[in-house]
C-alpha positions as CSV (number, residue, x, y, z in Angstrom):
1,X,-7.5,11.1,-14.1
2,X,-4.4,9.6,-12.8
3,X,-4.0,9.3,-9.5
4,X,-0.9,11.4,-7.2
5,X,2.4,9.2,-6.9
6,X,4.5,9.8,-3.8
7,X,6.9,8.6,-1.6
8,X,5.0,6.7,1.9
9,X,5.5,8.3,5.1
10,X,5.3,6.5,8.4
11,X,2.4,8.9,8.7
12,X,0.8,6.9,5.6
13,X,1.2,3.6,7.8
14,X,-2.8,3.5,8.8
15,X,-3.8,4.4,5.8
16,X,-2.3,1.4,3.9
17,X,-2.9,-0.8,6.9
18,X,-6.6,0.2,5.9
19,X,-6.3,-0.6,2.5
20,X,-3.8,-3.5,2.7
21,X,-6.3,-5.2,6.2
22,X,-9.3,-6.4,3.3
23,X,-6.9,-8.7,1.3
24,X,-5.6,-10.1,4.5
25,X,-9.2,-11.0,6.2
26,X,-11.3,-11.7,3.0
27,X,-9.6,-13.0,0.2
28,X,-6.0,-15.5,-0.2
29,X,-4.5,-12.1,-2.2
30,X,-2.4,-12.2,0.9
31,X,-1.1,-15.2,3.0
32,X,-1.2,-13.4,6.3
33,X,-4.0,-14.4,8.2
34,X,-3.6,-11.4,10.7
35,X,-4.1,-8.2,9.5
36,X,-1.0,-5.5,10.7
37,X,-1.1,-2.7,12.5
38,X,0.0,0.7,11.8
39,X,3.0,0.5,13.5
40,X,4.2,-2.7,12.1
41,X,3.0,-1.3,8.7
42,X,6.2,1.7,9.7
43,X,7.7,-1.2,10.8
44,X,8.1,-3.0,7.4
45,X,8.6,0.4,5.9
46,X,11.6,1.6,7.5
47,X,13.5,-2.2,7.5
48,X,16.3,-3.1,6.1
49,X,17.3,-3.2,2.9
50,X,15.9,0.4,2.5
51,X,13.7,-0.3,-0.3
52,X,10.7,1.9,-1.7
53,X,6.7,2.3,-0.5
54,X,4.8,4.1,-2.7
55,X,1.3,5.6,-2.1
56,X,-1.5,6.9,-4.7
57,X,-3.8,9.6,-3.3
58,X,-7.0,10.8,-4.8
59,X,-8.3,14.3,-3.3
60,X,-5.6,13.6,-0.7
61,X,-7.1,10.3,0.3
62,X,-4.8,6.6,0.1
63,X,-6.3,4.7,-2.4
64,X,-3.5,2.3,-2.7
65,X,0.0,1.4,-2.1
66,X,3.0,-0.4,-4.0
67,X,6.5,-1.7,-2.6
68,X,9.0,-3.8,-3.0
69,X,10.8,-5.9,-0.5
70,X,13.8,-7.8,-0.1
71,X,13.6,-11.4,-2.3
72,X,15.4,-13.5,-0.2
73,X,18.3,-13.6,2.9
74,X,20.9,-14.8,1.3
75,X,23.3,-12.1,-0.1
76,X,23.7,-12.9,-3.8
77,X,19.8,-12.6,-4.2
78,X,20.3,-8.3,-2.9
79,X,20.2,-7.2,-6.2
80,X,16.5,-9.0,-6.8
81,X,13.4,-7.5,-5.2
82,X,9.7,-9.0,-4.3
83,X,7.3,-6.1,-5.5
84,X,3.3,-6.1,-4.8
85,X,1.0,-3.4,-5.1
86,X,-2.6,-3.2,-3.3
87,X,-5.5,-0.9,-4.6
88,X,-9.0,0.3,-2.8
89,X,-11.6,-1.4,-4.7
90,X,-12.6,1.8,-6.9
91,X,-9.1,2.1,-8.0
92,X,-9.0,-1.4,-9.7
93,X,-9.0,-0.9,-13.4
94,X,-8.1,2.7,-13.4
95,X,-4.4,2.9,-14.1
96,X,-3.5,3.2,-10.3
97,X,-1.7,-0.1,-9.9
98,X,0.1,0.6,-13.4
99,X,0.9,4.1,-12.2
100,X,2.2,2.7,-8.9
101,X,4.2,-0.1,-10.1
102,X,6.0,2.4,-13.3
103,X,7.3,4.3,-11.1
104,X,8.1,1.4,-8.5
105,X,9.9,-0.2,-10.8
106,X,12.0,3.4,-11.9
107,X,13.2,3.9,-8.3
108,X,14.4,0.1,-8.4
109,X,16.3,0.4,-11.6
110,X,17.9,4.0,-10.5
111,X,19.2,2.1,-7.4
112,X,20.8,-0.8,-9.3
113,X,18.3,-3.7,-8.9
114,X,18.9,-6.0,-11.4
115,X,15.8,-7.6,-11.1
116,X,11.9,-7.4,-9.7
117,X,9.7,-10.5,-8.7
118,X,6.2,-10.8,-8.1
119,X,4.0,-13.8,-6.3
120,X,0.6,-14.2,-7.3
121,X,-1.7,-16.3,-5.4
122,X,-3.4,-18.6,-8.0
123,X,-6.0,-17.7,-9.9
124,X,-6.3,-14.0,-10.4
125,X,-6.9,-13.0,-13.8
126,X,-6.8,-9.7,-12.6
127,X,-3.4,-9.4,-11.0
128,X,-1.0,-12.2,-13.5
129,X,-3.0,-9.0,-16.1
130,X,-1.5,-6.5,-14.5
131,X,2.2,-8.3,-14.4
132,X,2.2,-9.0,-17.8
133,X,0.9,-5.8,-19.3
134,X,4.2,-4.5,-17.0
135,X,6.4,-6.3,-18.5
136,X,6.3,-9.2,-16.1
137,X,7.2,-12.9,-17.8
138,X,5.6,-15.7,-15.9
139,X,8.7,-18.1,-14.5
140,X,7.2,-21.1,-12.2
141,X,4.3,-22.0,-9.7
142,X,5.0,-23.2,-6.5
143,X,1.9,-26.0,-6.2
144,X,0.3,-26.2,-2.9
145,X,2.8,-24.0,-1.1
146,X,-0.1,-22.0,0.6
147,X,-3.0,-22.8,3.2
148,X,-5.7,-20.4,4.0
149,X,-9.6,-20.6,4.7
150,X,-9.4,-24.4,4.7
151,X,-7.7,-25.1,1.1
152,X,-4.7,-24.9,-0.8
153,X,-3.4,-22.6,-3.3
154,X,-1.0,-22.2,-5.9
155,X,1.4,-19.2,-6.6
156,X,2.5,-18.6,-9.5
157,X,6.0,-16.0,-9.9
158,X,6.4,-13.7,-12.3
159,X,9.6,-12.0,-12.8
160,X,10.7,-8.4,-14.5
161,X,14.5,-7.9,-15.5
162,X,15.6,-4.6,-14.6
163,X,18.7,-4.7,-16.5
164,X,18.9,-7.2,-19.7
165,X,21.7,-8.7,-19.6
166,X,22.6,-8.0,-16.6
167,X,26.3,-6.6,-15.3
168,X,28.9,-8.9,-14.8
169,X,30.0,-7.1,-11.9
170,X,27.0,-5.3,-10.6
171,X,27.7,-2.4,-8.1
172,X,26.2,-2.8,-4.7
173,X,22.5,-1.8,-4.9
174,X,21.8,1.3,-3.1
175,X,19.6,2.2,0.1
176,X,16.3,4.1,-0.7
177,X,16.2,7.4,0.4
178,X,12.7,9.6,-0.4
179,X,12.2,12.9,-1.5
C-alpha cells in the first residue's frame, strides 16, 4: 500500500524533526551534528526560495519527508535545486521515498526548475539505489569534504535534468505555493 502524499505544514515540523533527528545523531546520512528543532524545521520550510516539503503519512502518522532546497547562492544556479528525502525505518524499501521523490520532482518541473541535485554521503548502497532507479546520473565525489564521529567521508552528487535540453532562455522559476 502506498503511502498518502501531501503538501508539509508548519504543523508537520515536529513530526519530521522526529523522523529527520535519527540520521542527524546516529549515522553520517546527515552532516549536521545537532539535531533541529521544530521551529527551525518551519524555519527551513517557509525560507526563501519557496520551494516544496513533502510528507508521507500512514494511518495519519509521518513516516517520512522529502524536499528540495536551494543549490547554491549565486543567482544563475536558481533554476537547480538540492533534493533529499528521509524515511522512518519501516518505510525503507516500501515505495515511500520513490513516492515522495515522484512527485517532488513533478512540483519542481511545473515550477520551471531545470534541474534537481542530490548529495549522498559515501557509501550507501541504499540511497545512490534510490537516485538511480529515479532517474538520477551520478556526476562527481567531493573526497574528504565531510567530518563526523571522528573520520572522513565522501559525497558523492548525483544529478536529475528536469528539462533535457534545457531552454535557452529559461523563465524565472516560480515560488512554491501548496494546496
Amino acid at each position: 500500500m502506498t503511502p498518502t502524499i501531501r503538501p508539509a505544514t508548519p504543523a508537520d515540523a515536529a513530526a519530521i524533526a522526529a523522523v529527520y533527528r535519527p540520521y542527524v545523531t546516529d549515522t553520517v546520512i546527515s552532516f549536521e551534528t545537532e539535531p533541529p528543532d521544530a521551529d527551525e524545521i518551519a524555519r527551513r520550510m517557509a525560507a526563501p526560495p519557496l520551494l516544496p516539503w513533502l510528507v508521507a503519512e500512514r494511518a495519519g502518522a509521518v513516516t517520512g519527508y522529502a524536499y528540495a532546497s536551494a543549490h547554491r547562492a549565486r543567482a544563475a544556479y536558481r533554476w537547480s535545486a538540492d533534493v533529499s528525502v528521509y524515511l522512518e525505518p519501516g518505510e525503507r524499501g516500501r515505495g515511500t521515498g520513490r513516492a515522495l521523490y515522484a512527485r517532488l520532482v513533478e512540483i519542481l518541473r511545473e515550477l520551471g526548475y531545470v534541474g534537481a541535485y542530490a548529495g549522498v554521503t559515501l557509501p550507501n548502497p541504499a540511497s545512490v539505489g534510490l537516485h538511480e532507479a529515479m532517474g538520477f546520473r551520478p556526476v562527481g565525489v567531493y573526497r574528504g569534504v565531510g567530518h563526523k564521529f571522528g573520520r572522513w567521508y565522501d559525497v558523492g552528487w548525483w544529478q536529475l535534468p528536469l528539462a533535457d535540453p534545457p531552454p535557452d532562455d529559461p523563465a524565472e522559476p516560480r515560488p512554491w505555493a501548496p494546496g
